[in-house]
C-alpha positions in Angstrom: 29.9 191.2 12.5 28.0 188.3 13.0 24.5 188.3 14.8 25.3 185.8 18.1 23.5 186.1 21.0 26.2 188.1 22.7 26.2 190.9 20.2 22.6 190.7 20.7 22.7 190.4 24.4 25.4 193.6 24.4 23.2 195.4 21.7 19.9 195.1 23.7 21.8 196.2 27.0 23.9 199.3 25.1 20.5 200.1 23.9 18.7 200.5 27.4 21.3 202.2 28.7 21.3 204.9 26.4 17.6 204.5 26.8 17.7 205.1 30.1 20.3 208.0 30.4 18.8 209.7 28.1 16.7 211.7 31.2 18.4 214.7 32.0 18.8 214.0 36.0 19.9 210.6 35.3 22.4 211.5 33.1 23.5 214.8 35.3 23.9 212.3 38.1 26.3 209.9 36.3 28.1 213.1 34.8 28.3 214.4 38.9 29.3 210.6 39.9 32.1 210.9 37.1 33.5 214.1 38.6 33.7 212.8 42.2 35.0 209.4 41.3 38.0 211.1 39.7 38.1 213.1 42.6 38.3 210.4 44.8 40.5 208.6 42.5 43.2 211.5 42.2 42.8 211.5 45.8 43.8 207.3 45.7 46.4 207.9 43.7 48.5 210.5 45.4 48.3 208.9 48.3 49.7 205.5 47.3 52.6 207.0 45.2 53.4 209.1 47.8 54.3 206.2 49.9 56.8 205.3 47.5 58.8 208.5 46.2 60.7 206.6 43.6 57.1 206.4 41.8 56.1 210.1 41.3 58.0 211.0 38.2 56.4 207.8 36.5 52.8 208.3 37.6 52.8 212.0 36.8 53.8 211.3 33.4 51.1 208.7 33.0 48.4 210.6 34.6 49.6 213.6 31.9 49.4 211.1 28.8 46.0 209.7 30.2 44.6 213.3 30.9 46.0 214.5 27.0 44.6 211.4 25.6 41.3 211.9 26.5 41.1 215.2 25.7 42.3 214.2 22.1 39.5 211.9 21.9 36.9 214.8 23.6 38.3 217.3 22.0 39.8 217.0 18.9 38.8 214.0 16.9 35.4 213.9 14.9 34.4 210.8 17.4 34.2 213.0 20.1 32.0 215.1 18.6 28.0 215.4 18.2 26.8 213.1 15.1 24.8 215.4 12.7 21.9 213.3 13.6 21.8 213.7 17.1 22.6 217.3 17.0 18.8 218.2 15.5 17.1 215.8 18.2 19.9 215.9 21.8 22.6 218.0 20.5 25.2 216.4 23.1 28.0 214.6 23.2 28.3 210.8 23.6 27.5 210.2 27.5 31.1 207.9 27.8 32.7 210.7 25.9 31.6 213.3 28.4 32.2 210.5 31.3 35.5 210.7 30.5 36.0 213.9 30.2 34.4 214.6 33.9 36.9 211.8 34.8 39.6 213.7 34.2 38.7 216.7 35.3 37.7 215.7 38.6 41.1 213.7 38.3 43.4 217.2 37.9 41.0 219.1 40.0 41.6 216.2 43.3 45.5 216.8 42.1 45.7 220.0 42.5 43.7 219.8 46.0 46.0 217.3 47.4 49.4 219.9 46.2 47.5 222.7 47.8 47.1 220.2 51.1 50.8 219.9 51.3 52.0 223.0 50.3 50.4 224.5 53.3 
């Protein structure tokens, strides 16, 4: 790739970011943010397909490929996983790999809040 000032622009940016969450409260806030934004966003979405009921058979089917994806890439590719590198100095994950993950689970945990609200 060739050294423009975007790359270097991005590059420089990426690079305080990471610098940046690399604090453990910072990064256990974004991680806590995650959760609750899928929360909010399983909340969003239940709500606006459940105006239309011709919707709900598509959406849960996306939501289910979205959820497996993601737990593909967390899970069970080696890009998810800690680099040998950074296991002997952080020993974590990728912060947008665990981002995600807290996505989604704040995603099915806000689903199954909002079947348990109108089961009752």
């Amino acid at each position: 790739m060739q050294r423009t000032r975007l790359s270097t622009l991005f590059d420089r940016l990426f690079g305080q970011f990471d610098q940046w969450s690399q604090n453990p409260w910072r990064r256990t806030s974004l991680l806590i943010i995650s959760l609750l934004f899928g929360n909010f966003l399983a909340s969003v979405i239940s709500s606006s397909t459940g105006q239309r009921a011709e919707l709900d058979i598509v959406v849960a089917s996306i939501l289910t490929a979205i959820t497996e994806v993601i737990s593909r890439v967390t899970y069970g590719s080696s890009f998810g996983r800690p680099q040998p590198e950074s296991v002997a100095i952080f020993g974590r994950r990728p912060l947008w790999i665990v981002f995600l993950n807290n996505l989604k689970l704040g995603l099915v945990y806000g689903l199954f809040v909002e079947a348990f609200k109108l089961g009752s």
